[in-house]
C-alpha positions in Angstrom: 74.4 47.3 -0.9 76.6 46.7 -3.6 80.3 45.7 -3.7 83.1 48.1 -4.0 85.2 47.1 -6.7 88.9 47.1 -5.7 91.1 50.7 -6.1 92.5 50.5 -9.9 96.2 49.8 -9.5 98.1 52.9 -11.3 99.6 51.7 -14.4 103.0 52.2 -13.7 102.5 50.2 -10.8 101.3 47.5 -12.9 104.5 47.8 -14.6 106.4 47.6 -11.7 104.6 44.9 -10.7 105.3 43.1 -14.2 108.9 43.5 -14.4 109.0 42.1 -10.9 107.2 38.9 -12.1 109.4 38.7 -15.6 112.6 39.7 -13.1 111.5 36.5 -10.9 110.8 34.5 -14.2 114.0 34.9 -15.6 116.0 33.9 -12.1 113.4 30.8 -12.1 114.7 29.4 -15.7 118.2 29.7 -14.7 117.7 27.8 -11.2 115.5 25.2 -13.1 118.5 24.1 -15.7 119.8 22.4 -12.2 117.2 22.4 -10.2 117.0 19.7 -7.0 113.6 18.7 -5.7 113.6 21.8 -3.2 113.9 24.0 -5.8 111.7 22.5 -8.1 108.9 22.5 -5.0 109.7 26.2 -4.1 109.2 27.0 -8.1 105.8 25.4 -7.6 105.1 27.3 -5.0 106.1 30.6 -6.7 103.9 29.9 -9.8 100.9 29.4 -7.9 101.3 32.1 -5.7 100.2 34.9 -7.9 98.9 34.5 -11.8 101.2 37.2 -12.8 103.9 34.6 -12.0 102.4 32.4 -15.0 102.3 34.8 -17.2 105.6 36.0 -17.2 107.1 32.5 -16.7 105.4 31.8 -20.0 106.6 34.5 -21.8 110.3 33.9 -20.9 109.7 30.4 -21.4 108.7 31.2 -25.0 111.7 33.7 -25.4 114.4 30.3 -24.3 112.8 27.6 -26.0 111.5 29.9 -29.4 111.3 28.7 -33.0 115.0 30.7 -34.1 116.9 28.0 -31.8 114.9 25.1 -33.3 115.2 26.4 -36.3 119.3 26.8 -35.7 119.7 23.3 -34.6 118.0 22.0 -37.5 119.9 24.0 -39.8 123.2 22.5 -38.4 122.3 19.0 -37.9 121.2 18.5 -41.7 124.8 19.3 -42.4 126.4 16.5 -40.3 126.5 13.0 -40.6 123.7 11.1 -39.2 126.6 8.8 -36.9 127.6 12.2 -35.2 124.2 13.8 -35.1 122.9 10.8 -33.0 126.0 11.2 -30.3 125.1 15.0 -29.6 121.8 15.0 -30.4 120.6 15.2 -27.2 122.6 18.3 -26.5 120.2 20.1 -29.3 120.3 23.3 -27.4 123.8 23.7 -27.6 123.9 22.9 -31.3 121.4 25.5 -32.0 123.3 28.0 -29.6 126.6 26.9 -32.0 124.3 27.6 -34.5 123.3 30.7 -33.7 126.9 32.2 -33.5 128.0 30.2 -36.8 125.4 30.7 -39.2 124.2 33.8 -37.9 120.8 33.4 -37.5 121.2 36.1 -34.2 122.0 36.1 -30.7 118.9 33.7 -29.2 121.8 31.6 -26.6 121.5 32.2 -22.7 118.6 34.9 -22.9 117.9 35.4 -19.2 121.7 35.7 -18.5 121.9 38.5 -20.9 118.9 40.1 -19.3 120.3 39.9 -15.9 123.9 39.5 -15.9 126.1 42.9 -16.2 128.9 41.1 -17.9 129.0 38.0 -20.4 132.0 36.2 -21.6 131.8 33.9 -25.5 133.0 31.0 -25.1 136.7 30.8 -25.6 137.1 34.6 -24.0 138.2 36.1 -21.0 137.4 39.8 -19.6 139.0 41.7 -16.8 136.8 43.8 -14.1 136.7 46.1 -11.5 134.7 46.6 -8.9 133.7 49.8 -7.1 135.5 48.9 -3.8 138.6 48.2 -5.9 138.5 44.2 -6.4 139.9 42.9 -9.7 138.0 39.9 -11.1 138.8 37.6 -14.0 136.1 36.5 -15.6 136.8 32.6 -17.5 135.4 31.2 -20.7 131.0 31.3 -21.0 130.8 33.1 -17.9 128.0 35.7 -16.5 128.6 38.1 -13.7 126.4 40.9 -12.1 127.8 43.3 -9.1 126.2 46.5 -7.2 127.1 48.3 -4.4 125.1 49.6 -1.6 126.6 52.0 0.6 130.2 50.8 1.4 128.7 46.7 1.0 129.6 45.0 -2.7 127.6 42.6 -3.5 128.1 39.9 -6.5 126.4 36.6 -8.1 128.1 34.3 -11.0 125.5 33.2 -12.6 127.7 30.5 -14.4 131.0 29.9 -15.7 134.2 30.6 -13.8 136.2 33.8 -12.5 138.9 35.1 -10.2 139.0 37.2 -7.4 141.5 39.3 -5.9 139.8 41.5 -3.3 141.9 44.2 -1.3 142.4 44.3 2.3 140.8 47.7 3.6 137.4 46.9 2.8 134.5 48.5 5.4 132.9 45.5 5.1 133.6 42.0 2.5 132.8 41.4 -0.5 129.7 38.9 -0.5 129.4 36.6 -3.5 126.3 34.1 -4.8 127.6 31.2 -6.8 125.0 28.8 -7.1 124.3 27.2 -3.7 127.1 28.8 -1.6 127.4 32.4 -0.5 131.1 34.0 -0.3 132.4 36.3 1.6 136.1 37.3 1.4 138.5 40.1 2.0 142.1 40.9 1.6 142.1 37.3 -0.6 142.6 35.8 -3.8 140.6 33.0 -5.1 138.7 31.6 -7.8 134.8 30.2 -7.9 133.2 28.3 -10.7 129.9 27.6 -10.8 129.0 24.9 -13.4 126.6 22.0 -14.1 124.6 22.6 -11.0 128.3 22.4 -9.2 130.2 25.4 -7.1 133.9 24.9 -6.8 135.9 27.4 -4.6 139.9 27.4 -4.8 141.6 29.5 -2.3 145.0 31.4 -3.5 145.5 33.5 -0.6 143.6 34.4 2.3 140.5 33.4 4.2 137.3 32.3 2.1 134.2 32.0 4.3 131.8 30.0 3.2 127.8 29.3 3.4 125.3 26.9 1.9 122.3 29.3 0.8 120.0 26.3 1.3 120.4 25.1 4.7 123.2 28.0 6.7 126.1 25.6 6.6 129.1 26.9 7.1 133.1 26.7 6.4 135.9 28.9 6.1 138.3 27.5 3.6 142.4 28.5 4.3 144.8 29.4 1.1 145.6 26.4 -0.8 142.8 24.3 -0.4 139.8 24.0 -2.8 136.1 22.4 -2.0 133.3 21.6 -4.2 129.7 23.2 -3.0 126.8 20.7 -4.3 122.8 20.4 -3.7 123.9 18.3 -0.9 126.2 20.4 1.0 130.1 20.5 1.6 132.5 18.4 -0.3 135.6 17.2 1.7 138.3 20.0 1.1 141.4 19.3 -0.6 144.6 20.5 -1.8 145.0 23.2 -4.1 147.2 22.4 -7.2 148.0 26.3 -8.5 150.0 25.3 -11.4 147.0 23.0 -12.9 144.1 24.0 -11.3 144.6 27.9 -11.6 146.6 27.7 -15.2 143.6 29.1 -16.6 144.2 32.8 -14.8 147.7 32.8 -16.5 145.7 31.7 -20.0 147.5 28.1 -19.9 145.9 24.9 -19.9 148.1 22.0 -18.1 147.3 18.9 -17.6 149.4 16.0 -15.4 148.4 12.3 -16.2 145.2 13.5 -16.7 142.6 10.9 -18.7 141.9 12.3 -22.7 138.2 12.1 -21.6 138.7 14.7 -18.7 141.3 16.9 -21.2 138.4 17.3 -24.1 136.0 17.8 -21.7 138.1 21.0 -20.3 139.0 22.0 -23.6 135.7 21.9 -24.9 134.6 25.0 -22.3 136.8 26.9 -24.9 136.2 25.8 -28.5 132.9 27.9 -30.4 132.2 24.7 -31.8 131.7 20.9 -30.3 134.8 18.2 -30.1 133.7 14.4 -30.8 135.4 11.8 -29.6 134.6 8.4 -32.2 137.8 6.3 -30.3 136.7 5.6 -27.1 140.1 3.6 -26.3 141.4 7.5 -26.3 139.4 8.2 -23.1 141.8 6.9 -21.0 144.7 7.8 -22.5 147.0 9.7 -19.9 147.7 13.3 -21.2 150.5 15.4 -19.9 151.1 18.9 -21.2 151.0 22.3 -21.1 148.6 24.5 -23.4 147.4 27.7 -24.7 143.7 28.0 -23.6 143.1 30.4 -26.3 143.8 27.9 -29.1 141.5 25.2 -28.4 142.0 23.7 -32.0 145.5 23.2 -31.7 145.6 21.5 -28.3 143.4 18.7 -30.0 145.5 18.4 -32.9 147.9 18.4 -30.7 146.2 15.7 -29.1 145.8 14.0 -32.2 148.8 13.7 -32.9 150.5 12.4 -30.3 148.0 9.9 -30.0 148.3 9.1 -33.8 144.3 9.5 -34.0 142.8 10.8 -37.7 141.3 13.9 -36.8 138.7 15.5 -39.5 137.8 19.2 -39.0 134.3 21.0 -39.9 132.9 24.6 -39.0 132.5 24.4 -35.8 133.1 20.6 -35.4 136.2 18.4 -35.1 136.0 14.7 -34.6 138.6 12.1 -33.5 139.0 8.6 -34.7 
């Protein structure tokens, strides 16, 4: 007797079945740019667990590491001088993403957040949001966001960057949020989560913020004025909340108290299109005290520049300090 071969699977089920895998493949290149060992096994995992899982990993794959982003970075770093180059070089991704946007060679940067996310900020821009249950977010410089709502339950994820919250009180049930490895879930609260470098941060305004590690069901509720940074590893140590440095970005300030120059650049390079090099490293621990414009990133380091009495030298989309 022979076989019976296995029931054709209708083609639009095989397309459901695809976007599923490239859905799964996109959420898999954003969790490996940090990934710990757990997530790297459980990646492992998925891609053996079906072939269609391959497939559409390679495809995406191709998509984020394609020939117009090589291409972009090579076209900018034959413009710069070799002493430079070799400092940043090993951030070639970001140069060809700075590329990308200066040149003009097209839109190639963060593809699987633009797939996924319903709302993107540039770098250097901020956008203001509603939700359906009435919540007001702020959404910070580089930042992707998705929400949906099912039935009377809003649901969120930043995927990265920064944004603020203020959720009303008569909510049926609270807002639940997904930033990196910590789940959120507020009402009647203002607060702000960032969710960068493989690092969630959460800073509480007002309110209740309760708290849980997606990883492992930890759990915390954080009080207004007190902030706590969310790692691979678990819970930070809360600790006070400084609102007129720490949220000066809400009211579009930068301000800084005794900070080190190294720490200032850093921040201020979240908002400049472009990259800021530091050739003085006696600058780094310079103590910088002020209060700033976030949406003029290139006058806060001539700013700093100057009050330093560093030589500062300007480019498309680079500025150096020496």
């Amino acid at each position: 007797m022979k076989d019976t071969p296995p029931p054709a699977v209708p083609e639009l089920a095989q397309d459901a079945l695809q976007d599923s895998a490239m859905d799964q493949a996109l959420d898999w290149l954003i969790t490996l740019e940090c990934a710990d060992a757990c997530e790297k096994a459980a990646f492992q995992a998925w891609l053996k667990a079906d072939p269609a899982h391959a497939q559409a990993f390679a495809k995406a794959h191709a998509v984020w590491n394609g020939q117009p982003l090589i291409d972009a970075a090579h076209t900018l770093n034959t413009r710069r001088a070799p002493t430079v180059l070799q400092r940043i070089g090993r951030h070639w991704k970001h140069v060809a993403t700075a590329a990308v946007l200066v040149i003009g060679v097209g839109s190639y940067s963060n593809v699987p957040l633009r797939l996924q996310a319903d709302h993107l900020t540039v770098v250097g821009e901020r956008q203001r949001l509603e939700l359906e249950d009435g919540s007001k977010v702020l959404l910070n410089t580089n930042s992707a966001f998705s929400s949906h709502r099912v039935n009377a339950q809003s649901n969120a994820r930043l995927y990265q960057g920064e944004a603020f919250f203020e959720v009303p009180a008569n909510l049926e049930f609270p807002l639940v949020l997904d930033a990196g490895p910590v789940r959120v879930s507020v009402r009647d609260t203002a607060f702000a989560v960032s969710y960068l470098n493989g690092q969630a941060q959460v800073r509480v305004q007002r309110g209740d913020v309760d708290l849980r590690m997606n990883s492992v069901g930890t759990q915390m509720r954080l009080s207004a004025g007190n902030s706590v940074n969310i790692g691979p590893n678990g819970f930070g140590q809360p600790v006070k909340l400084n609102p007129q440095t720490d949220l000066a970005w809400v009211q579009g300030r930068l301000v800084f108290e005794n900070c080190p120059m190294s720490q200032v650049l850093e921040e201020v390079r979240r908002y400049y299109p472009g990259w800021i090099v530091n050739n003085n490293e006696q600058l780094a621990s310079v103590a910088v005290t002020g209060n700033y414009r976030l949406d003029q990133p290139l006058d806060i380091v001539r700013s700093l520049a100057h009050i330093t009495s560093s030589s500062l030298s300007e480019f498309p989309a680079l500025v150096i300090l020496n």
